[in-house]
C-alpha positions in Angstrom: -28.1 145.7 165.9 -27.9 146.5 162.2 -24.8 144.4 159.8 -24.3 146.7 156.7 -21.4 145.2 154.3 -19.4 143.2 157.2 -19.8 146.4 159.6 -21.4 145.9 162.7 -23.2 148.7 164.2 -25.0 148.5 167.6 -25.2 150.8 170.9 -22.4 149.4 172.4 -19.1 149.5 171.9 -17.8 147.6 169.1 -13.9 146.7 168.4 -12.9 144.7 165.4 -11.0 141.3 166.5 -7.9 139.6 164.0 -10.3 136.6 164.1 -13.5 138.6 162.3 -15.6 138.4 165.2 -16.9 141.7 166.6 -16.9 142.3 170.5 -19.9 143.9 171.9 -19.2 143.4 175.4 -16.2 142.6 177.5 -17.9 138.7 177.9 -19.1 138.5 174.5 -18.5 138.8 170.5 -20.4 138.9 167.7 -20.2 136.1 164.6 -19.4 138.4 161.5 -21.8 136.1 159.1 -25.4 136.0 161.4 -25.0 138.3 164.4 -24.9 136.4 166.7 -24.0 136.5 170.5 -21.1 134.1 171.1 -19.1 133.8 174.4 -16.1 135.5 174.6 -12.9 133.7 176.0 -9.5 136.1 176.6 -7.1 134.1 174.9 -4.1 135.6 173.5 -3.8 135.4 169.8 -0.7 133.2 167.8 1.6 135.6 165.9 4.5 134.7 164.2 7.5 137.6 163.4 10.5 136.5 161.3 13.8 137.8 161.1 15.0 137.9 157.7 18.7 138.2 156.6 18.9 139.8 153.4 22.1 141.4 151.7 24.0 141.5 155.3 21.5 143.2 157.4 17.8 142.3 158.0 14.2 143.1 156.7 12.5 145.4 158.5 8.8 146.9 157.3 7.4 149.8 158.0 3.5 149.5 159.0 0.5 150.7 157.4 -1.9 150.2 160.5 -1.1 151.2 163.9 0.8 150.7 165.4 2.8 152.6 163.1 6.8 152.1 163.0 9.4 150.2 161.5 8.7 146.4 162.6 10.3 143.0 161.8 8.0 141.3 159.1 4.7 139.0 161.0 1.5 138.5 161.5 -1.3 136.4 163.0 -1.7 132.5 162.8 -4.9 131.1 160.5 -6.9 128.9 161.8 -5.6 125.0 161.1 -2.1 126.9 159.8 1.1 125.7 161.4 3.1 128.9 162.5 5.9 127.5 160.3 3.2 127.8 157.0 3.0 131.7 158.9 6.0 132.7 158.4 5.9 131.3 154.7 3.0 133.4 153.9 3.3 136.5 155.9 6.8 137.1 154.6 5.5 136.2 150.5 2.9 138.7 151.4 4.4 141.3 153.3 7.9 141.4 151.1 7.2 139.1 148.7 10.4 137.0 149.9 11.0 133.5 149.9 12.6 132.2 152.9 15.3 129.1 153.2 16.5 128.1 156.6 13.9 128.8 158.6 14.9 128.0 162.2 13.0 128.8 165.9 15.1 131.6 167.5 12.3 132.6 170.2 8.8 133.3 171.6 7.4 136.5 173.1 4.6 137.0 175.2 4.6 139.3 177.6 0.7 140.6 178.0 2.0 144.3 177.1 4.1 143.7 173.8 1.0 144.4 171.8 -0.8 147.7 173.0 -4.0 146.6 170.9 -4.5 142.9 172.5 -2.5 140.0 174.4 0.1 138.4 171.6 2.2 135.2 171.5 4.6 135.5 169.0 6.9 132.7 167.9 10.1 134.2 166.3 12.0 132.4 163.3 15.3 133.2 161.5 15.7 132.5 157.7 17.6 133.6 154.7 15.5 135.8 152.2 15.6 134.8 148.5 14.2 137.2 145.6 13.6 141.0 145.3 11.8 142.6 148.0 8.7 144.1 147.3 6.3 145.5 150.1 3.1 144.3 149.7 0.0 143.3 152.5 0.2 145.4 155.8 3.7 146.6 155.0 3.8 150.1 153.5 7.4 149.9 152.6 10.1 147.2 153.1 13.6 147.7 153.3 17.0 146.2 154.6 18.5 147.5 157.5 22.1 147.1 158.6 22.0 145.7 161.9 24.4 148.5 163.6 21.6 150.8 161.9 18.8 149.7 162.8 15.8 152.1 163.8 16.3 153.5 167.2 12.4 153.4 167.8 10.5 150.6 166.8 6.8 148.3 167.0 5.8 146.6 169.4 9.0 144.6 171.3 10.9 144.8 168.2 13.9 146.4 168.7 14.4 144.0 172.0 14.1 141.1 169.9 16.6 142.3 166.9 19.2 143.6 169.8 18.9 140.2 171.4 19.4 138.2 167.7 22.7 140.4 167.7 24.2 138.9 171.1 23.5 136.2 170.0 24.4 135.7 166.3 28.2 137.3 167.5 
């Protein structure tokens, strides 16, 4: 096995994890700072998606990495980070918002909502406050009217916004 400038290159197949480890085997990964063999455990990994009202309608990005698509703004839980300080930070990064009343609407976690790896997501509602700018993983970021919204969508997306709608009413 050979580490060049954070890349890990070896005979087997390697896939890049949220956490930094690389995986070398279905039972084991790879510490990104010596090398070395670590046992691997199949948890799923803490995401956090919020749905931002903004202007009467909602924030929606649109991805840079796959999967591609129109997606409500999110993304994975640091370690020692409460998913609450998540939210705050993915949505500073990812459309430079601030939120105010952030409340729990849901949590997600079916196995196949995520086609790269097993996701729990825990789903918040707040109030956006500034000018949106798309910043991070988002490649643009925009508000959506929520009889507009896009048809197609990431990941479990579109379930999530049309379930926020029967219930808001």
């Amino acid at each position: 096995m050979k580490i060049s400038q954070g890349i890990f290159y070896d005979s087997g197949n390697i896939h890049l994890l949220p956490s930094g480890l690389m995986s070398v085997s279905p039972t084991h990964l790879l510490c990104p700072k010596c090398g070395t063999k670590v046992e691997k455990y199949l948890n799923p990994f803490p995401t956090v998606d919020v749905i931002i009202r903004y202007e009467s309608g909602v924030v929606l990005i649109k991805r840079k990495n796959p999967p591609y698509g129109w997606a409500i703004p999110g993304g994975f839980v640091n370690y020692n980070e409460s998913t609450e300080t998540t939210a705050v930070r993915e949505m500073r990064e990812e459309t430079g918002l601030e939120l105010k009343n952030l409340e729990l609407f849901t949590v997600r976690s079916n196995p196949a909502r995520d086609p790269r790896f097993h996701t729990i997501t825990v789903i918040y509602t707040a109030d956006g406050i500034g000018e949106i700018v798309a910043g991070d993983d988002a490649a643009e970021a925009h508000v959506f009217h929520f009889d507009k919204l896009p048809e197609k969508m990431a990941f479990d997306h579109r379930d999530i916004l049309d379930e926020y709608c029967n219930v808001k009413v």
